[in-house]
C-alpha angles and dihedrals in degrees: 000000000000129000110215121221115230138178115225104014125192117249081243098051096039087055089055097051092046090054101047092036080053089050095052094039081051082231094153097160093051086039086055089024110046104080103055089040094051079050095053093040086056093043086047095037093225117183115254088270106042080062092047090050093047086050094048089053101044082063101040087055096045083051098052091054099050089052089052090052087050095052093047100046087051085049085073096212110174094228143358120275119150125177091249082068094045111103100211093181090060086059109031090176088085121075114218096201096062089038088055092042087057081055095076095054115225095130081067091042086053091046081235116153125239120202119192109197126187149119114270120299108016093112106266087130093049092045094048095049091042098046086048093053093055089052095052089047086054093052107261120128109247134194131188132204162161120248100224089040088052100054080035084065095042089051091050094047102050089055084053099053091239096107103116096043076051097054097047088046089063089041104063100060101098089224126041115196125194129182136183089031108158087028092102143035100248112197120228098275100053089046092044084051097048089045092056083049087047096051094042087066097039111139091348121065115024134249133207125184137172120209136176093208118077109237086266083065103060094087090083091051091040104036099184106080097213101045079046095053089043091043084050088051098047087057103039109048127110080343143122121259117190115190111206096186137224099290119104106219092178090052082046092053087051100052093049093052090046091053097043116107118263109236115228112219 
């Protein structure tokens, strides 16, 4: 279909080209967009190009966020948690400047790991899944998962015969992230299988994990002494640790709810 172009429209008829031009340019944002920001052109008596301007970024923008959505829902995290939400005064173990530092990236940019290690409740879920979100709004491919579901799909997969598909798939997200590692025994195989992911993404695609064991632990998730000492290197090194401590902050904000009075209406 063919737009004609026509001297003196209507502002009816205006209003109709530029829909249906805006449908087949796939320009949703202008085509939504289009009528308050003409309105406030004519109310702020922009040039011709400040309101072009005004409409191309309406739908860069829109663009951009949709993008960001994209990248998060194919994250697959399994709830929403962002740093805005993260009370760093309830857990002063954590240091917001270096969170906030993570923030920016470059550790991903730079393909470096980041362990989180801590007992329940001390935020290591809320940070991983935070810290991953900003990375997916600011472009990187991010994937989310649980430890013992992860090792689950390897297994599968290498009985399969579709190991090693497995294993590059997990190695192209810019950004891995595993939570509840330490939380379960995994027998030799798993561990042998986590490891290969592990080493596919080695100093080049980076790696996040929360665990509840400190690194001396290990040795119950990863029985065998020698593939626990090499899965500790691969994650170690040239990379960020943050301790969050022993304190539950969610049990202590329970408790405080729980002992506050209840007001009477």
């Amino acid at each position: 279909m063919t737009v004609p172009r026509q001297r003196g429209l209507t502002e009816q008829a205006a209003d109709a080209a530029i829909d249906t031009s805006c449908r087949m340019l796939r320009l949703p944002s202008i085509r939504h967009e289009f009528s308050d920001i003409a309105d406030r052109a004519m109310k702020e008596q922009m040039t011709y190009r400040g309101f072009l301007a005004e409409l191309l970024m309406a739908e860069c923008d829109d663009r951009a966020r949709r993008r960001s959505e994209r990248r998060i829902k194919a994250a697959h995290f399994p709830r929403e948690k962002s740093l805005r939400a993260f009370d760093f005064d309830a857990n002063p173990n954590i240091d917001a400047a270096t969170v906030h530092t993570l923030a920016g990236c470059d550790w991903i940019k730079n393909g470096q790991p980041l362990c989180l290690i801590g007992d329940s409740g001390t935020g290591k879920s809320h940070m991983l899944i935070a810290l991953g979100t900003e990375a997916a709004m600011k472009g990187y491919r991010v994937r989310y998962t649980l430890a013992t579901k992860l090792v689950n799909e390897l297994v599968e997969a290498a009985d399969e015969k579709q190991l090693n598909k497995t294993i590059a798939r997990y190695g192209r997200v810019d950004l891995l992230c595993i939570d509840e590692l330490g939380y379960m025994e995994l027998d030799k195989h798993g561990a042998e299988l986590l490891f290969q992911v592990l080493t596919e993404r080695e100093e080049k695609n980076s790696v996040a994990i929360a665990s509840n064991e400190s690194f001396g632990g290990w040795t119950k998730t990863f029985t065998d002494p020698r593939l626990c000492a090499a899965i500790v290197d691969r994650l170690t090194f040239n990379g960020t640790i943050i301790e969050t401590g022993t304190d539950s902050y969610r049990l202590a904000n329970s408790r405080k709810r729980a002992e506050e009075p209840t007001k009477v209406g």
